[in-house]
C-alpha positions as CSV (number, residue, x, y, z in Angstrom):
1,X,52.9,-52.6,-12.1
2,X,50.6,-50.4,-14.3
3,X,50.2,-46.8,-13.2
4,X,46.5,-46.5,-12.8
5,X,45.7,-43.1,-15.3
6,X,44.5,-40.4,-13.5
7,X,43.5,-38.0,-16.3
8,X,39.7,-36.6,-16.4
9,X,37.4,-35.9,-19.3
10,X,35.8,-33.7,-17.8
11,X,37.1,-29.4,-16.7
12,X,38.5,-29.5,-13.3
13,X,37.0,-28.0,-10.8
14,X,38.3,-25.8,-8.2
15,X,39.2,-28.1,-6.1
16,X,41.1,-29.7,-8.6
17,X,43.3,-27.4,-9.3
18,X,44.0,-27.0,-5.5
19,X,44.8,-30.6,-5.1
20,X,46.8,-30.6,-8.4
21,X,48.8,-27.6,-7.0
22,X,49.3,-29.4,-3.9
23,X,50.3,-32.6,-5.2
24,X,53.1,-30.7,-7.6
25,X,55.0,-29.8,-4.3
26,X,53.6,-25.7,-4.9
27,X,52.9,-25.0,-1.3
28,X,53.4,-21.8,-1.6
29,X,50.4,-21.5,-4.7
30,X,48.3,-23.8,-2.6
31,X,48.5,-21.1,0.5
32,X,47.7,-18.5,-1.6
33,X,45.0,-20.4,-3.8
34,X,43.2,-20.7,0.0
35,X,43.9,-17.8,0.8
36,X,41.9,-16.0,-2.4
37,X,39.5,-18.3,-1.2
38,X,38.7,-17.0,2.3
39,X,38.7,-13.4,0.7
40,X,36.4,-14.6,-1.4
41,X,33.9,-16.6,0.8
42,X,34.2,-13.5,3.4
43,X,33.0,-11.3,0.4
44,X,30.4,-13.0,-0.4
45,X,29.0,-13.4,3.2
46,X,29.3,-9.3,3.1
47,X,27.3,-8.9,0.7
48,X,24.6,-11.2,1.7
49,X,25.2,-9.5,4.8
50,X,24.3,-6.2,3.7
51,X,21.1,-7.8,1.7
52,X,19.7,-10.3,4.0
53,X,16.6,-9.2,5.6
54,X,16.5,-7.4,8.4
55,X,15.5,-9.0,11.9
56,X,13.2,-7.7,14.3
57,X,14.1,-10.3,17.3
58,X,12.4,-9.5,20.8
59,X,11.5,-5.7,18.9
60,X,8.1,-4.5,20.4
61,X,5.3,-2.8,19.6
62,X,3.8,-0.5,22.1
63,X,0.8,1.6,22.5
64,X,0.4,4.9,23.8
65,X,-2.2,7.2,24.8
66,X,-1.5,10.7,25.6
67,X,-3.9,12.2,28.4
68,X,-1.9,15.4,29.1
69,X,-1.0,18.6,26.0
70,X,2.2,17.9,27.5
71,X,2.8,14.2,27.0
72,X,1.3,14.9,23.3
73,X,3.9,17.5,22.9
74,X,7.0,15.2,24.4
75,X,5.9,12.3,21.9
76,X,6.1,14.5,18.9
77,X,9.1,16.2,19.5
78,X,11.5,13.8,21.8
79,X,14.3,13.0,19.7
80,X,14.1,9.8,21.4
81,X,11.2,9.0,19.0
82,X,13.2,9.6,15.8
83,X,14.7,7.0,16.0
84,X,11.5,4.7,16.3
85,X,9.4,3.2,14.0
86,X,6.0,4.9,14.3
87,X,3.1,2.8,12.8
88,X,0.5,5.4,14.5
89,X,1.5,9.0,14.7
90,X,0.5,11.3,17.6
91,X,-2.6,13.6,16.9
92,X,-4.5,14.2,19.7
93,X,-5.2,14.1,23.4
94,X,-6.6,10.2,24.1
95,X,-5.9,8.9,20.6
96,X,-3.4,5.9,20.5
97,X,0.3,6.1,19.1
98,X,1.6,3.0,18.3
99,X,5.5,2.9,17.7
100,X,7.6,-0.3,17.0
101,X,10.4,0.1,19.5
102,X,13.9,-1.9,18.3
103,X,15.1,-4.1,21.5
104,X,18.5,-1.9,21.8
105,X,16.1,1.2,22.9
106,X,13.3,-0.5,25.4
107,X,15.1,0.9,28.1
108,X,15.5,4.5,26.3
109,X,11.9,4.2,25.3
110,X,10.8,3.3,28.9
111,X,12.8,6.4,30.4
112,X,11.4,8.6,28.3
113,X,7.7,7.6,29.2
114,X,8.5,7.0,32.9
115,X,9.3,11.2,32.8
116,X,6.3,11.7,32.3
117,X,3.9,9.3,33.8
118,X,2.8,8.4,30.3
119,X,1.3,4.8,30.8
120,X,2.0,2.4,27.7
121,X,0.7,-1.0,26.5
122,X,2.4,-3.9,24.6
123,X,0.9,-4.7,21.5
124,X,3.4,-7.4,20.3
125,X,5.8,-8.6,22.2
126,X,8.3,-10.1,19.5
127,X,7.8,-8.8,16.2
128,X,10.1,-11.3,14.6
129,X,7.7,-14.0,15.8
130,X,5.1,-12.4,13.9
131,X,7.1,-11.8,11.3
132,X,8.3,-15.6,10.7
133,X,4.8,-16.9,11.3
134,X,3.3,-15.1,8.3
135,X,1.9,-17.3,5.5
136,X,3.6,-16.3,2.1
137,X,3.5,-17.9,-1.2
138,X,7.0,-19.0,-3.0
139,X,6.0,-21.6,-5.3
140,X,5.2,-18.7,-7.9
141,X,1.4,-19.4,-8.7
142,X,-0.7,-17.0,-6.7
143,X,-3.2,-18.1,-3.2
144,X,-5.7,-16.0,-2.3
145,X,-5.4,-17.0,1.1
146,X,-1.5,-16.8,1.4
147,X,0.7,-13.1,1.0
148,X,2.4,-13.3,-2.4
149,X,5.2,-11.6,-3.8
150,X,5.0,-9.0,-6.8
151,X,5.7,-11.0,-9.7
152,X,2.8,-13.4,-8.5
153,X,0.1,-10.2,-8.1
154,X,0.7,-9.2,-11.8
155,X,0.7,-13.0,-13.0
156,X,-2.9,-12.9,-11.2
157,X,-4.2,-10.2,-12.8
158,X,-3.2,-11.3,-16.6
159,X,-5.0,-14.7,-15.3
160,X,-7.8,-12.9,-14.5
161,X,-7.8,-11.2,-18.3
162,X,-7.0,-14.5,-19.7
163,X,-10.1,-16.3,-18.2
164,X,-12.6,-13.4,-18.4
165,X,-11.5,-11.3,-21.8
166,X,-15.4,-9.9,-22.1
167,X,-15.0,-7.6,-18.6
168,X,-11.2,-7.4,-17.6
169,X,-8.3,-5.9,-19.1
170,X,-4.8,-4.7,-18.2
171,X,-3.6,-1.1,-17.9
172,X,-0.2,-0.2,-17.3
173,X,-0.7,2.7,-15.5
174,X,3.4,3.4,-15.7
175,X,6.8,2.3,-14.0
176,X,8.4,2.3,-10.7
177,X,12.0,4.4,-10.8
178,X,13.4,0.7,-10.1
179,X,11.6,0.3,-14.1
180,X,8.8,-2.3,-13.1
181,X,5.6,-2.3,-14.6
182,X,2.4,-0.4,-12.6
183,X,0.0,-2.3,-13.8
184,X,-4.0,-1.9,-12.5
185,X,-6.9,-4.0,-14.1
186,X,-10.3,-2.8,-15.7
187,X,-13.5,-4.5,-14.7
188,X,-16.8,-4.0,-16.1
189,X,-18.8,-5.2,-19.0
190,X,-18.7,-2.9,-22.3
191,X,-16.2,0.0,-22.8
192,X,-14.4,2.5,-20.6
193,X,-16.8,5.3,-21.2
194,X,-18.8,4.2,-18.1
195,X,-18.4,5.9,-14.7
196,X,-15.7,5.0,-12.8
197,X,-14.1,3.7,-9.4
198,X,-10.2,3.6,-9.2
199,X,-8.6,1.5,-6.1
200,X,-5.0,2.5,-5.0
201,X,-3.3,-0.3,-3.1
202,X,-0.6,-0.6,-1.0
203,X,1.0,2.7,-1.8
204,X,2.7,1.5,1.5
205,X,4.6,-0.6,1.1
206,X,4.4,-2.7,4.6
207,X,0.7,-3.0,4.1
208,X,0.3,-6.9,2.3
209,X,-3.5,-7.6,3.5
210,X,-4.1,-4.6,0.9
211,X,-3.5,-6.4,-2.2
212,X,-4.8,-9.4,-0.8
213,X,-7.9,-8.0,-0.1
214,X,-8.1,-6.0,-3.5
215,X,-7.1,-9.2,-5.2
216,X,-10.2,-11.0,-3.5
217,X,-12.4,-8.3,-4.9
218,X,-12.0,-8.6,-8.1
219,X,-12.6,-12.5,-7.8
220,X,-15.9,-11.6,-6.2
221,X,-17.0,-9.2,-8.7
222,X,-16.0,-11.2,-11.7
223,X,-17.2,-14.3,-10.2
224,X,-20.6,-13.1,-9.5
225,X,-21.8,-11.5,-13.0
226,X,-24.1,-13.2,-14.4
227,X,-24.5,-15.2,-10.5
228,X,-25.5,-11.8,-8.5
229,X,-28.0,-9.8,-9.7
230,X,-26.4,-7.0,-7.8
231,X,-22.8,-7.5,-9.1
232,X,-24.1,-8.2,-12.9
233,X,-25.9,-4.6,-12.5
234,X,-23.2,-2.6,-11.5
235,X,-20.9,-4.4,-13.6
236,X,-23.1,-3.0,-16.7
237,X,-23.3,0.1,-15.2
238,X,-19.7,1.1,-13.7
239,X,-16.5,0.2,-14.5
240,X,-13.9,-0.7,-11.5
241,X,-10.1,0.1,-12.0
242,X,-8.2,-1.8,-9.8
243,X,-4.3,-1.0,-8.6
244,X,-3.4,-3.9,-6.4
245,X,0.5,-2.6,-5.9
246,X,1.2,1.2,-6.5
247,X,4.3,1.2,-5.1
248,X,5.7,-1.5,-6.5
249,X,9.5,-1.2,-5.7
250,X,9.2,-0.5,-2.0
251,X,6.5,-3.9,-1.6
252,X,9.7,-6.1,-3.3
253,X,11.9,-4.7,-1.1
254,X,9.4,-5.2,1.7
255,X,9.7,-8.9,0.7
256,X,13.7,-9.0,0.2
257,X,14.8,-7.1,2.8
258,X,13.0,-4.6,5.4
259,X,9.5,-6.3,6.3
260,X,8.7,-2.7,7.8
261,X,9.3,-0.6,4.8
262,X,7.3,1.7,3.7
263,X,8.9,4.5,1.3
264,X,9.5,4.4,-2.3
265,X,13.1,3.2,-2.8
266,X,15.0,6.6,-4.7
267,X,17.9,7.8,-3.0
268,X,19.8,8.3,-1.2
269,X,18.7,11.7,0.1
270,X,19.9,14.1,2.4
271,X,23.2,15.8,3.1
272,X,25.0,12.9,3.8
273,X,23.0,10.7,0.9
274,X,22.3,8.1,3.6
275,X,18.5,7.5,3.3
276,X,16.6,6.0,0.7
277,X,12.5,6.5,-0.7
278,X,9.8,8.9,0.1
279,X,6.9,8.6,1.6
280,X,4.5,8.5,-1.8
281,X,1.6,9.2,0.2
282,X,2.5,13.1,1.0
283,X,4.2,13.4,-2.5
284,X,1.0,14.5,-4.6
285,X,1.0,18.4,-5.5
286,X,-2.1,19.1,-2.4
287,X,-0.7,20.9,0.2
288,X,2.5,19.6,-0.6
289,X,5.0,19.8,2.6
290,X,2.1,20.5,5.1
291,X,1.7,19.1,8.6
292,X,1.6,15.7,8.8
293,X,5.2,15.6,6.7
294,X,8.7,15.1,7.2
295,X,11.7,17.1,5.4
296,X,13.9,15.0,6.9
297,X,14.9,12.0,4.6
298,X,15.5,9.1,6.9
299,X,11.4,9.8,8.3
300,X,8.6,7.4,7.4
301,X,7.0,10.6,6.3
302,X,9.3,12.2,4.3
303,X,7.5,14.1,1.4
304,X,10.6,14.0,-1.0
305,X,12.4,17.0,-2.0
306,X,9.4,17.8,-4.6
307,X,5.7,17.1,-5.4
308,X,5.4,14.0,-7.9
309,X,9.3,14.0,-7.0
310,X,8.4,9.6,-7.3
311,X,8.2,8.3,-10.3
312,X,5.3,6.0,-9.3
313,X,2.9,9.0,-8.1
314,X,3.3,10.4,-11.1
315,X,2.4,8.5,-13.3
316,X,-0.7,7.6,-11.0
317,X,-1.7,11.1,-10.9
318,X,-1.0,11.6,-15.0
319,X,-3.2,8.7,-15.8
320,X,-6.0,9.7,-13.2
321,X,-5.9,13.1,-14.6
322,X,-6.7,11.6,-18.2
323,X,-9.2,10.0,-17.1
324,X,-10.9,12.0,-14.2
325,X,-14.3,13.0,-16.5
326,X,-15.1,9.0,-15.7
327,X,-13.4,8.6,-12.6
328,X,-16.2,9.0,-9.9
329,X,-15.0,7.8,-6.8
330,X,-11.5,7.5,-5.4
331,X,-10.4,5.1,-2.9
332,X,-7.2,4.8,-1.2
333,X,-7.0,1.6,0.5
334,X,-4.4,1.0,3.6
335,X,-3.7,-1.0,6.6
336,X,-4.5,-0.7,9.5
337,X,-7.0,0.6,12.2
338,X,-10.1,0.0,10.7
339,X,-11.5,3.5,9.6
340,X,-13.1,4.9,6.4
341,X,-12.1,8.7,5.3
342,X,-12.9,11.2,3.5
343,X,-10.5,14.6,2.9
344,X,-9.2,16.8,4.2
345,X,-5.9,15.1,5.8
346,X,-4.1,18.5,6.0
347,X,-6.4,20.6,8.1
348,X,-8.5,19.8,10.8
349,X,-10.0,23.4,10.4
350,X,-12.1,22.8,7.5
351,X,-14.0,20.5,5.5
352,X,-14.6,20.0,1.8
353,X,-17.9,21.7,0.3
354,X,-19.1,17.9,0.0
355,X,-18.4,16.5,3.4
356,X,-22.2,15.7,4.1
357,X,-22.4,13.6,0.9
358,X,-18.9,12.1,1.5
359,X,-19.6,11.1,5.4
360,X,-23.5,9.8,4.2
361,X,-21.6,7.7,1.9
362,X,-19.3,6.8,4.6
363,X,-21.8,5.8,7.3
364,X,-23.2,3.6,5.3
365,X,-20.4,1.8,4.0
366,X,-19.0,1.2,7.4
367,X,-22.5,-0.1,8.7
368,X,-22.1,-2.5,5.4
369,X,-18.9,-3.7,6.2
370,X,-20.3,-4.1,10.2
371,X,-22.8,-6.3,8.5
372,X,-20.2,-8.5,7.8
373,X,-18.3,-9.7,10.8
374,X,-19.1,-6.9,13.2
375,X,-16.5,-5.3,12.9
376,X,-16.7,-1.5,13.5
377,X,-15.2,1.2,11.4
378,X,-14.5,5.0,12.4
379,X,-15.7,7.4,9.9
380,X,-14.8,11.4,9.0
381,X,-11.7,13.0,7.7
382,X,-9.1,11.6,7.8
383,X,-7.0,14.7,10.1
384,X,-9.9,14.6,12.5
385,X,-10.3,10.4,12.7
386,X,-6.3,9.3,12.1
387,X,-4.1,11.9,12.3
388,X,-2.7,15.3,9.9
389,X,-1.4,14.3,6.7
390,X,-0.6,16.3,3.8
391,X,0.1,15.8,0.2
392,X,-2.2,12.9,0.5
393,X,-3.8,10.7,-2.7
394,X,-7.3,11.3,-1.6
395,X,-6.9,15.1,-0.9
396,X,-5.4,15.4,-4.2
397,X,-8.0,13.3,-6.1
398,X,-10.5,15.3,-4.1
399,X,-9.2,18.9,-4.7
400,X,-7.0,18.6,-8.0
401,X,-8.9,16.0,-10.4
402,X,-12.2,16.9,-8.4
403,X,-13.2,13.4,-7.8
404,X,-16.2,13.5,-5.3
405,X,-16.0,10.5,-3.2
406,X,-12.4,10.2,-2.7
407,X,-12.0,8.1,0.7
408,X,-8.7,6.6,2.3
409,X,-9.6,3.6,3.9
410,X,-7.8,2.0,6.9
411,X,-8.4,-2.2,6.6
412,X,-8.4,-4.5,9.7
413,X,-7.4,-5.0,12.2
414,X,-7.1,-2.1,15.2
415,X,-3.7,-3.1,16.2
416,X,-3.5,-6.8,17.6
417,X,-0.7,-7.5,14.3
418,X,-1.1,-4.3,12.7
419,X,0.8,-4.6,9.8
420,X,1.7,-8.4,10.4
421,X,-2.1,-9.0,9.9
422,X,-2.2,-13.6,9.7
423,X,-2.6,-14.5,6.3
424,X,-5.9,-16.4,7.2
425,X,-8.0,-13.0,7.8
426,X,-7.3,-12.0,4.2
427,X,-10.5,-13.8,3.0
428,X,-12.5,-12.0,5.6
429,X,-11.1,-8.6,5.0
430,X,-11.6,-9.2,1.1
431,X,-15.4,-9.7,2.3
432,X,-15.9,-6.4,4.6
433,X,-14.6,-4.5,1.9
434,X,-16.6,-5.5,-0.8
435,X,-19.5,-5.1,1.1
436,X,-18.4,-1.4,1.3
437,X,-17.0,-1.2,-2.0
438,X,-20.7,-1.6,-3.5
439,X,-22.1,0.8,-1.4
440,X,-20.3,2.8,-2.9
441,X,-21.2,1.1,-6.8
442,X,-24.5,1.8,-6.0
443,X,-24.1,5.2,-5.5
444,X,-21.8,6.0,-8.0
445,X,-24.4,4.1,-10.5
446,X,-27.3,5.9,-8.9
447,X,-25.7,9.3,-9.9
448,X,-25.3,8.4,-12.9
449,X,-28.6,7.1,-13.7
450,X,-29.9,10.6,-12.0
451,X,-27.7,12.8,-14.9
452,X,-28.5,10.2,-17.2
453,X,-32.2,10.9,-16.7
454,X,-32.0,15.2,-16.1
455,X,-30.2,15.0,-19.4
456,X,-32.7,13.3,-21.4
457,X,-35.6,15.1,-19.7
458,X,-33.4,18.3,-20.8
459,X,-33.2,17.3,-24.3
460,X,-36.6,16.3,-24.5
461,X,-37.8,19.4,-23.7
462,X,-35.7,21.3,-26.3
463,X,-36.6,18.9,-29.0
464,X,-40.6,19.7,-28.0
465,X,-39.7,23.6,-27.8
466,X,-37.8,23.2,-31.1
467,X,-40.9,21.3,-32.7
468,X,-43.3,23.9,-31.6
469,X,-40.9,26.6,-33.2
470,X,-40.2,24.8,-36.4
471,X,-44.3,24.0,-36.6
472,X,-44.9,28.1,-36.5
473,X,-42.9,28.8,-39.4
């Protein structure tokens, strides 16, 4: 009988070397082959391990309101709450504090609050639910009415260059310490001499519904020159420079691993180099290390061992700095709580020499965004409406660069998802802000037009006094 030929063109695989080791009577290799195996497969599952996401099953979110000094005090200095997740800090007698409470500590959490006969709320029951039922975008082309990942946000905003080269164009405004690109877009007909409104985004990294409501402004605004009489104007008239993702390594990691982060991603800090990132909203050189900050590292608020310690403030602050002469109005757009601020975050003791001009601005921007879909947005500094927080962008922009308006704004909603905000309100978030956003245009062009016109009326009158001189001689 012929032997059948069991050769193969093709490389074995590792299978085939098993079986070939099997079938030459090596037992002893085959055990060991498997055995390599297993150490490899339970490698592998550690390090996916160690990188999957993290899971918030049956984790809460709970609301509390202090009514007594003494439950304030207990809530901001019970170690039982360092170990939570606070999404709203404690500030004041009958203003909420909102803390995501892991399911191993419910019961701690409970005893603590039962001391005291401080009442609480549940927000959201299962955070994970939340968490699985978010819309997100994976096919890599960007959707305005989905959450989308990094890469996606920058592909948008050369999209938006590529189809409108006459009023966009991209700036990198520096790199993240992970080395990827900040990049922001200009918008606005004619060169960059024009007064200016820069728009931080998601400096937090937990806070998606910024960057999809940034994103949806600058569709509006390109969309509607030469449509809108109103957009067309300001577009002539002020430029718009838009940062969708200032934090860029901590929104990734946001996406790949920890749904709730919000640092930066250097480290590890501390003594015992456990902790990663900094809080890069109380890294800027304002009050640096003031109330409202943590000096410990493994705290949402820690400020980082220096000011502009993060690479990504820094080169935010640099490139505003260059540019502050233009730069008119600041705004500092998170999530949530639905509020609209003006500085100071690190005192609640005084206010800045322009506060009646920034809370006019304020009022009105908040009634505009009311306009919208009623909703209603808390106005006034930002230590007096949210809570005390130091080394802030907007103090700095306010009190350093001396930008004017400088505003942190709080988007939808007032705590129903908080930062798990469903994908479908990004449209109408997109819309209450713009409304606000050219409130704001209008003002800033307004100005303008003002020193435009005292300036001319000024030269005029030299030229005439100059004529009048030159005609006695």
């Amino acid at each position: 009988t012929k032997t059948a030929d069991t050769r193969r063109t093709s490389r074995p695989g590792r299978s085939d070397i098993f079986t070939t080791q099997a079938a030459s009577g090596s037992t002893f290799d085959g055990h060991r082959y498997l055995a390599m195996r297993l150490v490899l497969l339970l490698i592998v599952v550690a390090v996916y391990a160690a990188h999957a996401a993290k899971r918030f099953d049956r984790d809460q979110v709970w609301r509390i309101i202090p009514e007594r000094m003494a439950d304030l005090n207990k809530l901001i200095t019970d170690q039982t709450m360092d170990a939570l997740d606070v999404w709203r800090a404690p500030s004041s007698l009958g203003r909420a504090v909102d803390v995501h409470v892991p399911t191993r500590l419910i019961n701690n959490v409970k005893k603590m609050l039962n001391s005291t006969g401080m009442q609480y709320s549940v927000m959201i029951d299962d955070l994970q639910k939340l968490v699985d039922n978010e819309t997100v975008n994976t096919n890599g082309s960007f959707d305005f009415n989905k959450y989308n990942p990094y890469e996606s946000i920058i592909a948008q905003l050369q999209d938006f260059t590529d189809n409108y080269p006459n009023l966009t164009s991209l700036i990198k405004i520096g790199v993240s310490h992970e080395n990827r690109a900040i990049y922001a877009i200009k918008v606005g007909s004619g060169g960059s001499s024009k007064p200016t409104i820069f728009l931080e985004g998601t400096i937090h990294a937990r806070e998606w519904v910024v960057a999809g409501t940034l994103l949806y402004n600058i569709k509006f605004l390109l969309e509607g020159y030469g449509l809108d009489s109103q957009i067309t104007s300001l577009l002539d008239q002020v430029n718009f420079y838009v940062l969708p993702v200032a934090n860029p390594d901590g929104y990734v990691y946001s996406w790949t691993t920890n749904r709730m982060w919000r640092k930066t991603r250097t480290g590890p800090h501390g003594i015992f180099r456990r902790c990663y990132g900094v809080d890069p909203n109380r890294n800027w050189d304002d009050n640096f290390g003031g109330s409202g900050t943590s000096n410990f590292p493994c705290r949402d608020t820690y400020r980082g061992p220096s000011a502009f310690s993060e690479a990504e403030t820094l080169a935010v602050s640099k490139w505003v700095l260059k540019n502050k002469n233009n730069i008119k109005a600041y705004l500092g757009v998170h999530a949530y709580s639905q509020m609209w601020m003006t500085p100071y975050g690190w005192t609640k003791n005084q206010y800045p020499p322009h506060y009646e001009e920034q809370y006019n601005l304020a009022e009105r921007a908040v009634h505009a965004i009311e306009s919208v879909n009623g909703l209603k947005f808390k106005h006034g500094t930002i230590a007096e409406v949210i809570y005390l927080a130091s080394g802030s962008s907007i103090d700095w922009a306010y009190s350093v660069a001396g930008i004017k308006y400088s505003y942190a704004i709080e988007l939808r909603d007032e705590g129903q998802h908080g930062f798990l905000l469903p994908a479908e309100q990004i449209q109408d978030s997109g819309e209450e802000f713009f409304q606000g956003l050219l409130v704001v245009a209008e003002q800033v062009a307004k100005e303008a037009h003002a020193q435009g016109s005292a300036s001319l009326k000024f030269a005029s009158y030299y030229l005439v006094l100059l004529c009048a001189l030159l005609a006695r001689i």
